[in-house]
C-alpha positions in Angstrom: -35.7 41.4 -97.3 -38.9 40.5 -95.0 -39.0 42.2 -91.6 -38.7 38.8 -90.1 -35.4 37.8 -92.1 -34.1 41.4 -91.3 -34.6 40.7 -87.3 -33.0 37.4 -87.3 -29.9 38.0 -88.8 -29.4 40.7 -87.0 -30.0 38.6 -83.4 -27.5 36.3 -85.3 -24.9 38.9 -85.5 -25.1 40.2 -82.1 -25.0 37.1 -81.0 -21.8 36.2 -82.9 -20.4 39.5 -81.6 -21.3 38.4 -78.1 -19.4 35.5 -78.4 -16.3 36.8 -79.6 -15.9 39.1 -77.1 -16.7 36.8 -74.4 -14.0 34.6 -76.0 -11.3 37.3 -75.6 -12.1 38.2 -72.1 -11.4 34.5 -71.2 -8.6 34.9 -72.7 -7.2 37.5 -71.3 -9.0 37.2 -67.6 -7.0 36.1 -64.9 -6.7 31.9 -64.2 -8.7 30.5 -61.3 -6.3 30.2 -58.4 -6.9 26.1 -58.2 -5.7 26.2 -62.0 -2.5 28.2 -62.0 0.7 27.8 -63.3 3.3 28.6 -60.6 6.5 30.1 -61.8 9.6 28.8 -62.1 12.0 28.8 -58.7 15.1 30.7 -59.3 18.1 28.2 -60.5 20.5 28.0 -58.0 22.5 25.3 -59.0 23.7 23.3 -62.4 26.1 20.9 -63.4 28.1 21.3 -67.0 30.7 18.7 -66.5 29.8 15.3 -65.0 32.4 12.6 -65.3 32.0 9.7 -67.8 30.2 11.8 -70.4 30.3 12.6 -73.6 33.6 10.3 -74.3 35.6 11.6 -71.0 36.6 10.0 -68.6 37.2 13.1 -65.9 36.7 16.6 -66.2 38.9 19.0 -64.3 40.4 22.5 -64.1 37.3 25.2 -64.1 37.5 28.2 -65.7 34.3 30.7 -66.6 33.8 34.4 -67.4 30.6 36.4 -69.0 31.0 38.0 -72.5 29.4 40.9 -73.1 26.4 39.7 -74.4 25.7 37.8 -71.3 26.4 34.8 -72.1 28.0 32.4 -69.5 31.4 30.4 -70.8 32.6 27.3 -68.8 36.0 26.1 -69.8 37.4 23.0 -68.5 40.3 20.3 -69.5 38.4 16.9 -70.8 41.0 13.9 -69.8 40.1 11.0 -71.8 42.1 8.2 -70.2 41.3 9.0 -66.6 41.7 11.6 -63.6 45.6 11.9 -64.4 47.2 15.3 -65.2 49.0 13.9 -68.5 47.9 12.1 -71.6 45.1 13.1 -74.0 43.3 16.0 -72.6 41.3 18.1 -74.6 40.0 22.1 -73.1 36.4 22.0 -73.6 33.5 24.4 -73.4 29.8 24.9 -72.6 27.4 28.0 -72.9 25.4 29.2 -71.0 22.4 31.9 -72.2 20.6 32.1 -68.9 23.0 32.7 -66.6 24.0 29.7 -65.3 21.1 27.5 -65.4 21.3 25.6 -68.7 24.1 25.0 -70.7 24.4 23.5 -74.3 26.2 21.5 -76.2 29.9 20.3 -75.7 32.6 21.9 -77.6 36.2 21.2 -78.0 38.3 24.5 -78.4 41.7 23.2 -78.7 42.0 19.4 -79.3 44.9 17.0 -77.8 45.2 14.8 -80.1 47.0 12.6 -77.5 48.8 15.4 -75.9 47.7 17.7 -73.1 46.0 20.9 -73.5 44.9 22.7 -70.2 44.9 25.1 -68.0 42.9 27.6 -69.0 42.9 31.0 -68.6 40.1 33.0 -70.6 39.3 37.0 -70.5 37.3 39.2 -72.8 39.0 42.2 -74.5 37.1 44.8 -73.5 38.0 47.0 -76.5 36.1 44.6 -79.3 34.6 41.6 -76.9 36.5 39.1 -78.0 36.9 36.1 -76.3 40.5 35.7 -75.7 41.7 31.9 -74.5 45.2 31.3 -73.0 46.4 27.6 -72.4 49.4 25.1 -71.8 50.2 22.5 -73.4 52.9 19.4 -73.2 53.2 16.1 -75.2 50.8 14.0 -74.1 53.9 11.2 -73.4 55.6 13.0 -70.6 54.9 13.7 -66.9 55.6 17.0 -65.0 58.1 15.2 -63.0 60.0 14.7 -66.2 59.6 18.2 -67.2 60.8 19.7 -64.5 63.8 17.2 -64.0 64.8 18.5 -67.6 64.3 14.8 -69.1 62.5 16.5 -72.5 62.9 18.2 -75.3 61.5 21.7 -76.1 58.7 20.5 -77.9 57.8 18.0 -75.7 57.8 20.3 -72.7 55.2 22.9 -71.3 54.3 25.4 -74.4 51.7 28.2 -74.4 49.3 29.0 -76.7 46.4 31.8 -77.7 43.1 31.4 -79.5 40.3 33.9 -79.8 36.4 33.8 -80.6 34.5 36.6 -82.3 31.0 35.1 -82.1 30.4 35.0 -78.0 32.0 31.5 -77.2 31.0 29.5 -80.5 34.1 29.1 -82.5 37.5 29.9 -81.7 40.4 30.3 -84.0 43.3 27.4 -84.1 45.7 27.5 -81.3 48.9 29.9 -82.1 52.1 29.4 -79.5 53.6 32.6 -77.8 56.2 30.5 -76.0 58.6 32.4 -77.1 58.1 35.4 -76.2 56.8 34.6 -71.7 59.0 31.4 -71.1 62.3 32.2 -70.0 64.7 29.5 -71.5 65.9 28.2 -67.8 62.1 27.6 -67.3 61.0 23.6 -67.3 57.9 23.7 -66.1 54.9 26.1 -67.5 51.1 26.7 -66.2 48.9 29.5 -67.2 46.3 30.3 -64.4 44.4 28.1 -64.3 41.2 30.3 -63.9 39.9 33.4 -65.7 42.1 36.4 -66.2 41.7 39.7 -66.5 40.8 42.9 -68.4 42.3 46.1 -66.7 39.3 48.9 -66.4 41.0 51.6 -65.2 44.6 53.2 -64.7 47.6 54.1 -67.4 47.1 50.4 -68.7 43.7 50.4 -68.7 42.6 47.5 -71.6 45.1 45.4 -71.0 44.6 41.6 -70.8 47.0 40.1 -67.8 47.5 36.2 -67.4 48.3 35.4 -63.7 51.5 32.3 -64.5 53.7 29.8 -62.6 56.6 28.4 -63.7 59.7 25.9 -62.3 63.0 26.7 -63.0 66.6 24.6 -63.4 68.4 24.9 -59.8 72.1 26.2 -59.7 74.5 23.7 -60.8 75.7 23.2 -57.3 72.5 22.8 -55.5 72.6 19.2 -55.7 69.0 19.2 -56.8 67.3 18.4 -60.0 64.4 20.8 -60.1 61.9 18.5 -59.3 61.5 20.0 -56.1 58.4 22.5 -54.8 61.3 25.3 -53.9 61.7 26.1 -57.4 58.5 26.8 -58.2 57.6 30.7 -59.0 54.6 32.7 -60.0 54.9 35.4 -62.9 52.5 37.2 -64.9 52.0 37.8 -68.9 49.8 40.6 -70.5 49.1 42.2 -74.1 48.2 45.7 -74.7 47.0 44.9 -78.2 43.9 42.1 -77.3 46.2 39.3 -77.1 47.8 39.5 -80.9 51.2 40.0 -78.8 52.2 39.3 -75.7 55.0 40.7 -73.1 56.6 38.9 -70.1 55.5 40.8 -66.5 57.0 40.3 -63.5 58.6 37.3 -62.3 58.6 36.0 -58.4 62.5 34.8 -58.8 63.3 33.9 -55.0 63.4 30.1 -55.0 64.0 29.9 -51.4 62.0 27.5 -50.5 59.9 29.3 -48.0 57.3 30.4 -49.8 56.8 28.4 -53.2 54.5 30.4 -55.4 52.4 28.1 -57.8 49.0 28.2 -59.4 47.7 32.1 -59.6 44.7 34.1 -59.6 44.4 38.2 -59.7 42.2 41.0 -59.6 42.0 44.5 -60.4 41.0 46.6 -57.2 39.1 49.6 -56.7 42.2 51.7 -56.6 43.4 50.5 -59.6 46.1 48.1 -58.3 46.2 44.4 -59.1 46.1 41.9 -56.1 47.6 38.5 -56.9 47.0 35.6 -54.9 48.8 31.8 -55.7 48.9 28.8 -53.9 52.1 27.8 -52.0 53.6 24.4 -52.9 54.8 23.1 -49.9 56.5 26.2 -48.8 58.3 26.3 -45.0 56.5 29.1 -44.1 53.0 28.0 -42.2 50.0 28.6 -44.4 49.1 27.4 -48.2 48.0 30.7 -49.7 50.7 33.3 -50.9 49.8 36.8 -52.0 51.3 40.2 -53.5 50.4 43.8 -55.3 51.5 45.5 -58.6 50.8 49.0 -58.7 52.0 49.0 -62.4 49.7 46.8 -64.1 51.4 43.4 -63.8 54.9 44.9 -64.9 56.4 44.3 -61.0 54.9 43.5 -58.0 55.2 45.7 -54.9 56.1 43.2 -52.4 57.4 39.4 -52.5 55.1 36.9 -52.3 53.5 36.9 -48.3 51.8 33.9 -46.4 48.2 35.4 -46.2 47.4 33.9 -43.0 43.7 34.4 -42.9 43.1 31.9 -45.4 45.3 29.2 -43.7 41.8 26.5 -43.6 42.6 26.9 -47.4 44.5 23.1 -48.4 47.1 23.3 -51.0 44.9 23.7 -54.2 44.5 26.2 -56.8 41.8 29.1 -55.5 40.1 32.5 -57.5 39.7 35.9 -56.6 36.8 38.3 -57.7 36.6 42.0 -57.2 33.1 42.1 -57.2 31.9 45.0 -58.9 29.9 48.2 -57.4 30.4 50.9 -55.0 32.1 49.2 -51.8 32.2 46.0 -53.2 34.3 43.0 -51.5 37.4 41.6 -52.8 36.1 37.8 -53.4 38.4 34.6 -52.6 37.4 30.8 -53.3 38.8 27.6 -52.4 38.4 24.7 -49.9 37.6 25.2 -46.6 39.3 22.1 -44.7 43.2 22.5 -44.5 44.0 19.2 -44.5 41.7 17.7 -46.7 40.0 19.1 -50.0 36.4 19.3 -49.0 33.9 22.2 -48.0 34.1 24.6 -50.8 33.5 28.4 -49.6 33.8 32.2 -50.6 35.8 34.8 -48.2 35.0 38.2 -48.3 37.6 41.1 -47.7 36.6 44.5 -47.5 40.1 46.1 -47.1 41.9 44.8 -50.7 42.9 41.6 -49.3 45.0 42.9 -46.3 42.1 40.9 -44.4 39.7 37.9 -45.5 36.7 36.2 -43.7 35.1 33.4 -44.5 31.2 34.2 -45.2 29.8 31.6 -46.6 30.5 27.1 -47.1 29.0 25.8 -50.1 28.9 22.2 -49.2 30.8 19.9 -47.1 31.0 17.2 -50.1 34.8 17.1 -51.4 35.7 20.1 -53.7 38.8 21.4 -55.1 39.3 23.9 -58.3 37.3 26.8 -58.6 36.7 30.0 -60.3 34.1 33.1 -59.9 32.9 35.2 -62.1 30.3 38.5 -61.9 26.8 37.7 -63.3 25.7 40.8 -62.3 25.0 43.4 -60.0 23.9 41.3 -57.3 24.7 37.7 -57.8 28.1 36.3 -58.5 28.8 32.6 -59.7 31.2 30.0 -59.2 32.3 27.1 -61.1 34.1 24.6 -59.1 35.2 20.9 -58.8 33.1 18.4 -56.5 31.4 14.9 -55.4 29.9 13.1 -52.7 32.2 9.9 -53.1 35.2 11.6 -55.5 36.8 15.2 -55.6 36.2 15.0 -59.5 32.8 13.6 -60.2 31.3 16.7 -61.2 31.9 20.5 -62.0 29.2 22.6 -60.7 28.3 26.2 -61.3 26.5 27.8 -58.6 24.8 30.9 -58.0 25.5 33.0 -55.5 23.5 36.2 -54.3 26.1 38.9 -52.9 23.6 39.5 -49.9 24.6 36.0 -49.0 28.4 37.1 -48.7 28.1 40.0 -46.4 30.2 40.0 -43.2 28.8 37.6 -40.4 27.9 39.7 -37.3 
């Protein structure tokens, strides 16, 4: 090749070679100031359920957990003809893979077909990470008046079932009852939860799966009553030992006095291994509208009757969740409505001696809010799904998320 031709292919190649590398330093230098890209703000807030979507009418009754992937489940009831407690109501589901902030697409998990499924109550076995689901159901013809006056039949009535998913939240098998074996035959009325349950970590029972309860019961024959009325309403508990294959009645708050009516329950397992229960009173004599007691046995007996926990008295009567948050010195975590006479102002109470003691840290909102349930997301924030609306109590369900930082003691 001529000296010439030799000189200018070669300025062609270093010129090529030039280029290229130019190219990949642009690429990999760092983008003007005026043209960058600034990062996402951290979600806060999102809404799974919104009413009038998706062919309901209402959404109600919040229950979440995290599997142990991650992956954030929120359960709620989908009530086709309306806000109503009876009729056809379906338990639905979203997932969530971020935490919180997104969520996919609708599922149903057990269908009602024109009856009522509800109230559920979901934990993970922590032996194989299942999900394990337990709910209530009733015929979607009768109302919980009727129930408890005795007006039904046994398959009309309140019935519980169990279903489980194996693939983080994405299937779960058909609904199997276990009536039988936690409802007492003098029980009418039935409600499991409603919110998550739990997994026990540690203790002689450690594994097992316990379903916080509430249940009615017929009155004495010479009571004059017909059941319908609040003071024979009593919590109870349910657990398994096998990851919900079999269940075994717990305890059973049997007083019927009528000052303390123990309804719709939540627990938690403490540091110390013990479990703290905490229900909602129905209209008991006793001043205050939250009710709580202690098993030192996991769920077999409780340590105490039920006791007015007077520092949640702003608390209305509604359902409510507790958390044991998790990590060293980590508050016990309680939930609910903040106004006593009204349900409005969601807002998280903090207690830092097992629930002897609770103060409220921190108000959500002062928009109308009812059901709730919290759940860890990880070491440092915590979530809550909950029931709210600017002009109705039930026009969304919102999961929020909550930094723990946010929920330390005011001073």
């Amino acid at each position: 090749m001529p000296r010439t031709s030799r000189l200018t292919a070669f300025a062609a190649a270093t010129a090529l070679a030039v280029a290229t590398a130019l190219a990949a330093l642009a690429a990999v230098a760092p983008t003007p100031a005026s043209a960058a890209v600034a990062p996402s703000p951290p979600c806060t807030s999102s809404v799974p359920y919104a009413k009038d979507t998706d062919g309901y009418d209402t959404y109600r009754i919040p229950a979440t957990l995290r599997t142990r992937t991650g992956t954030v489940l929120a359960f709620a009831e989908g009530r086709v003809g309306g806000a109503g407690d009876t009729g056809n109501i379906d338990v639905v589901l979203r997932r969530s893979t971020d935490g919180g902030c997104t969520w996919g697409p609708l599922s149903v998990v057990a269908a009602g077909n024109g009856d009522t499924r509800g109230n559920p109550a979901p934990v993970v076995d922590p032996r194989t990470g299942k999900v394990v689901l337990v709910t209530s159901y009733n015929s979607g013809a009768v109302t919980e008046a009727q129930i408890m006056r005795g007006e039904v039949t046994p398959e009309q009535s309140r019935r519980v079932f169990v279903q489980t998913s194996r693939d983080d939240g994405r299937t779960f098998s058909s609904p199997r009852e276990i009536t039988a074996t936690i409802k007492l035959p003098q029980w009418r009325w039935y409600a499991t939860g409603p919110g998550h349950a739990i997994a026990l970590t540690r203790g002689p029972h450690a594994g097992r799966l316990v379903v916080p309860a509430n249940h009615s019961t017929t009155p004495p024959a010479d009571s004059g009553h017909t059941g319908q009325e609040p003071r024979y309403y009593g919590a109870h508990a349910l657990h398994s030992d096998d990851g919900g294959r079999t269940w075994t009645l717990g305890f059973v708050e049997d007083a019927y006095g009528g000052a303390v009516n123990a309804n719709e329950s939540t627990v938690a397992q403490l540091p110390d291994g013990r479990l703290y229960f905490n229900s909602r009173d129905q209209h008991g004599t006793s001043i205050g509208n939250r009710l709580d007691t202690y098993s030192s046995d996991g769920g077999h007996t409780v340590d105490r009757s039920y006791q007015v926990q007077s520092d949640l008295n702003d608390v209305p009567v509604v359902q409510g969740s507790v958390l044991q948050a998790a990590g060293w010195r980590a508050p016990l975590l309680f939930s609910g409505p903040s106004v006593p006479t009204a349900r409005r102002s969601m807002a998280i109470w903090r207690s830092d001696d097992a629930g002897v003691s609770f103060t409220k840290v921190k108000t959500l909102s002062t928009q109308r809010a009812a059901y709730s349930d919290l759940v860890q997301l990880d070491r440092r924030k915590i979530g809550i799904l909950y029931e709210t609306g600017a002009s109705g109590t039930y026009d969304t369900i919102e999961f929020r998320r909550v930094p723990l930082r946010e929920l330390r003691e005011p001073r």
